[in-house]
Backbone bond lengths (Angstrom), bond angles and torsions (degrees), N, CA, C in turn:
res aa  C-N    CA-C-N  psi(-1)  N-CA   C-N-CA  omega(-1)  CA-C   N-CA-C  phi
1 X - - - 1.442 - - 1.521 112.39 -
2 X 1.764 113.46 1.76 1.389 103.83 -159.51 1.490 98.90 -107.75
3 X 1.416 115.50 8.94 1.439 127.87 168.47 1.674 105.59 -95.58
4 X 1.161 119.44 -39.40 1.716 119.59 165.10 1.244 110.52 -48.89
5 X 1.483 118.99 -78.46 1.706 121.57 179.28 1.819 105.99 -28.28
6 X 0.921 113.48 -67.49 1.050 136.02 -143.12 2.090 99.43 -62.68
7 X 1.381 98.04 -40.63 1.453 130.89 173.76 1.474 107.19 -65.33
8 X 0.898 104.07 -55.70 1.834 115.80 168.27 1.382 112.86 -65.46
9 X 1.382 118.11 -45.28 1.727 105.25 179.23 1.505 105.47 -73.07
10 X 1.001 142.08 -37.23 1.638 148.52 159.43 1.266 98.50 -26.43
11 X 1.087 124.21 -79.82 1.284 129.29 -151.41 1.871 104.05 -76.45
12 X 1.059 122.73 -51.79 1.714 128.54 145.29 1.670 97.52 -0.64
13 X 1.184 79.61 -84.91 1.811 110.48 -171.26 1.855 101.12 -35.41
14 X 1.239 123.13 -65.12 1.055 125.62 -149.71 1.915 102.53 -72.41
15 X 1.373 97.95 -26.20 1.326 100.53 -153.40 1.808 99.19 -82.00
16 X 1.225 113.34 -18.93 1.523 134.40 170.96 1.446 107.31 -77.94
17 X 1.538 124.17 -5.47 1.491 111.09 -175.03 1.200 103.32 100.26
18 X 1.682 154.92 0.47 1.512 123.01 -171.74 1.101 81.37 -142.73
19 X 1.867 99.30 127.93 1.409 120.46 157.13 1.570 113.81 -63.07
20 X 1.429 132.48 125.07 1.295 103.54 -165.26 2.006 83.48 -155.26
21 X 1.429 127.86 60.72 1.270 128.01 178.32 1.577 127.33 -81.56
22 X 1.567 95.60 8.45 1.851 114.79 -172.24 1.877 84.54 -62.15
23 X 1.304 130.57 -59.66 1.585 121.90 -158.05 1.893 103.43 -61.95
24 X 1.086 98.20 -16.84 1.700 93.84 -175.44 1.465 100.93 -89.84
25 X 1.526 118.13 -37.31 1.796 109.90 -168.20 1.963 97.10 -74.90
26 X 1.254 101.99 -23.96 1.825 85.32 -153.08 1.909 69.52 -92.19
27 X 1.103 158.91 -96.63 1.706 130.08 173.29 1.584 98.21 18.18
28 X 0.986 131.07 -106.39 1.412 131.53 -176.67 1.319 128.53 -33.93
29 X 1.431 118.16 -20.12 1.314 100.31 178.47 1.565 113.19 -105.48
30 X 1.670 102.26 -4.02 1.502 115.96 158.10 1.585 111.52 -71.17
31 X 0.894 128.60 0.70 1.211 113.20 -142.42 1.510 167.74 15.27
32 X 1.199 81.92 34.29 1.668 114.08 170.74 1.310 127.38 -64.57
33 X 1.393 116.27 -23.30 1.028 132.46 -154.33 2.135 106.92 -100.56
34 X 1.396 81.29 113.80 2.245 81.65 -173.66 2.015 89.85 -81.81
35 X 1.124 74.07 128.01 1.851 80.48 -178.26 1.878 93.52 -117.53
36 X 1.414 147.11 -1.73 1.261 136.51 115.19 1.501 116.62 -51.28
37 X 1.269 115.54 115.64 2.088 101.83 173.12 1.545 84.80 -160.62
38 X 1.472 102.16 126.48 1.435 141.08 162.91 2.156 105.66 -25.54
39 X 0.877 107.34 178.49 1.186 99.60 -172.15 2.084 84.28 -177.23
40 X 1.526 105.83 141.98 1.630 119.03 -37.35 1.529 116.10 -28.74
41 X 1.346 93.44 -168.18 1.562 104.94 -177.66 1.562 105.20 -110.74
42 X 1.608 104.62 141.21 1.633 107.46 -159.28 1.279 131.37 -35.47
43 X 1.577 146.11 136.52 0.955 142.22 169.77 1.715 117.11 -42.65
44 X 1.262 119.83 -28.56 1.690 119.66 179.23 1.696 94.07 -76.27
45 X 1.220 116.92 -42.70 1.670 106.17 -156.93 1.612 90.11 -65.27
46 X 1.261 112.02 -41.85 1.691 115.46 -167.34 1.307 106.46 -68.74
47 X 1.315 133.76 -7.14 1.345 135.60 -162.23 1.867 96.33 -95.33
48 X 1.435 100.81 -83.69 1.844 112.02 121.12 1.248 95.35 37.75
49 X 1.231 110.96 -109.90 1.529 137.90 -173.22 1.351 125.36 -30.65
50 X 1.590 113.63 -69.96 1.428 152.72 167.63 1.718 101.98 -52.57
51 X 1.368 137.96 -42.04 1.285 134.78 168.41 1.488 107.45 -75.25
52 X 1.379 143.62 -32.03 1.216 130.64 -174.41 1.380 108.65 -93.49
53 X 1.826 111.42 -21.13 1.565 91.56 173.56 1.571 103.50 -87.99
54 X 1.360 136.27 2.73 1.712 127.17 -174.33 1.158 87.66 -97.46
55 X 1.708 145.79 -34.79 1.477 124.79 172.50 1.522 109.11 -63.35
56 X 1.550 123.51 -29.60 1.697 86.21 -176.70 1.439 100.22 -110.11
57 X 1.307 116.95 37.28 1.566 130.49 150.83 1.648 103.09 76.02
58 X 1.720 117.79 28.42 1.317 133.92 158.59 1.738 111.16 -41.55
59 X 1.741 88.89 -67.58 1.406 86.02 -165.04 1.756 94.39 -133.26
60 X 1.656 104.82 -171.02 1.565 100.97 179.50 1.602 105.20 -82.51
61 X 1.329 111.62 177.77 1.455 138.47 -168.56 1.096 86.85 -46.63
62 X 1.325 131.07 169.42 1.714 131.28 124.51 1.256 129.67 -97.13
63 X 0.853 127.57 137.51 1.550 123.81 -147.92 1.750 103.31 -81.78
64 X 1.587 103.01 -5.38 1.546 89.52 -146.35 1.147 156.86 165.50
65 X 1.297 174.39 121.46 1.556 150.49 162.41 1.706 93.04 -66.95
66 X 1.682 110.90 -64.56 1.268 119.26 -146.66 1.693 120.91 -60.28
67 X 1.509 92.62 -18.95 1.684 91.86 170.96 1.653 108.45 -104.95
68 X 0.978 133.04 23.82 1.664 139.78 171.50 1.660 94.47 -72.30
């Protein structure tokens, strides 16, 4: 999941204006970093996501897998 975050703050980043790929290369040179990754990106990480931004009242609830 620490290649998702990491994928998501990139892209965060970019969409605000700042090139900012230092957290993905030094990821990579740890090798931590899965540079094969599925696409989309997993339903748990996205779930993940959607629950931590409706706790600090980012975005709405998510309802879910089971009601999709």
């Amino acid at each position: 999941m620490i290649t998702d975050a990491l994928r998501v703050q990139y892209v965060c980043d970019r969409i605000e204006g700042r090139e900012a790929p230092e957290p993905l290369r030094q990821a990579d040179r740890l090798k931590i970093l899965v540079r094969e990754r599925e696409a989309p990106m997993p339903a748990r990480f996205l779930h993940l996501v959607r629950t931590i931004g409706a706790a600090d009242g980012l975005l709405a609830a998510d309802p879910g897998p089971s009601s999709r």
